[in-house]
C-alpha distance (Angstrom), angle and dihedral (degrees) to the residues before:
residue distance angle dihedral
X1 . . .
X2 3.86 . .
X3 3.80 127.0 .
X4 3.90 95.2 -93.1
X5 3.77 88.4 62.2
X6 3.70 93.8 45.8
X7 3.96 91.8 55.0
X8 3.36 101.1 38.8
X9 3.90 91.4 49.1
X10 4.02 89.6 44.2
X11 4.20 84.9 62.5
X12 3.35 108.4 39.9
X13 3.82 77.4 48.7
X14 3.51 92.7 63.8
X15 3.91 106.6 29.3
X16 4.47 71.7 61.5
X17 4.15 91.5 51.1
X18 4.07 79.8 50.6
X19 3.47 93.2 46.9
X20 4.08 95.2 42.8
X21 3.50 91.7 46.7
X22 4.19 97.5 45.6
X23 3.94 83.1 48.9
X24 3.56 107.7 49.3
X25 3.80 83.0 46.0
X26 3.86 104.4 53.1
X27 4.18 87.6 29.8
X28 3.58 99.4 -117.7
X29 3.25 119.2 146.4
X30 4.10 100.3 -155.1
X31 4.03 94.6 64.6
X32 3.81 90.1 42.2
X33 3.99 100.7 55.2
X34 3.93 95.5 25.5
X35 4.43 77.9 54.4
X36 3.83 87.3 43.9
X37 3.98 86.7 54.7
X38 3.41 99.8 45.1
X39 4.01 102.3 51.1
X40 3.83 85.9 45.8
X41 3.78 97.0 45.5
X42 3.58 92.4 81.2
X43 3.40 98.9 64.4
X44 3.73 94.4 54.1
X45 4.04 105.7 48.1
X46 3.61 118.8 53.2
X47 4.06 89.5 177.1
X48 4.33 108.4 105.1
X49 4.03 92.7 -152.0
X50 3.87 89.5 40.0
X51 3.78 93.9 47.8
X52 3.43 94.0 45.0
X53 4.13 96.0 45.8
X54 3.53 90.0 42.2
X55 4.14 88.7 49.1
X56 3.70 94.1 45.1
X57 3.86 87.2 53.6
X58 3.87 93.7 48.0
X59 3.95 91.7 51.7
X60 3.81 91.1 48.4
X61 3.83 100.4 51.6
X62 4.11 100.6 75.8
X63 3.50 84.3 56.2
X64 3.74 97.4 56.0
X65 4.00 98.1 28.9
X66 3.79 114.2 63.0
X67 3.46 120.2 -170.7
């Protein structure tokens, strides 16, 4: 694990603890699993560029999915 990984994993961590919180808060499902995914996703890729696609997609699905 190299520094890249360790930063890019700390904020898609916390964009997810945003997301959780905002969520659980307004009720919403979408926010509250895609915030789930994201603060766990870091423990389950060890690739930079797939981390960082992968997080990039996370963050960009409650704006497209409405629910």
């Amino acid at each position: 694990m190299d520094t890249s990984t360790l930063f890019w994993g700390l904020l898609f961590g916390s964009i997810g603890l945003g997301f959780f919180v905002y969520g659980r808060r307004q009720k919403m499902v979408v926010p509250l699993l895609t915030g789930v995914a994201l603060m766990i996703l870091p423990y389950c890729v060890s690739n930079t560029i797939l981390l960082v696609v992968l997080g990039v997609g996370f963050v960009a699905v409650p704006y497209f999915v409405r629910m």
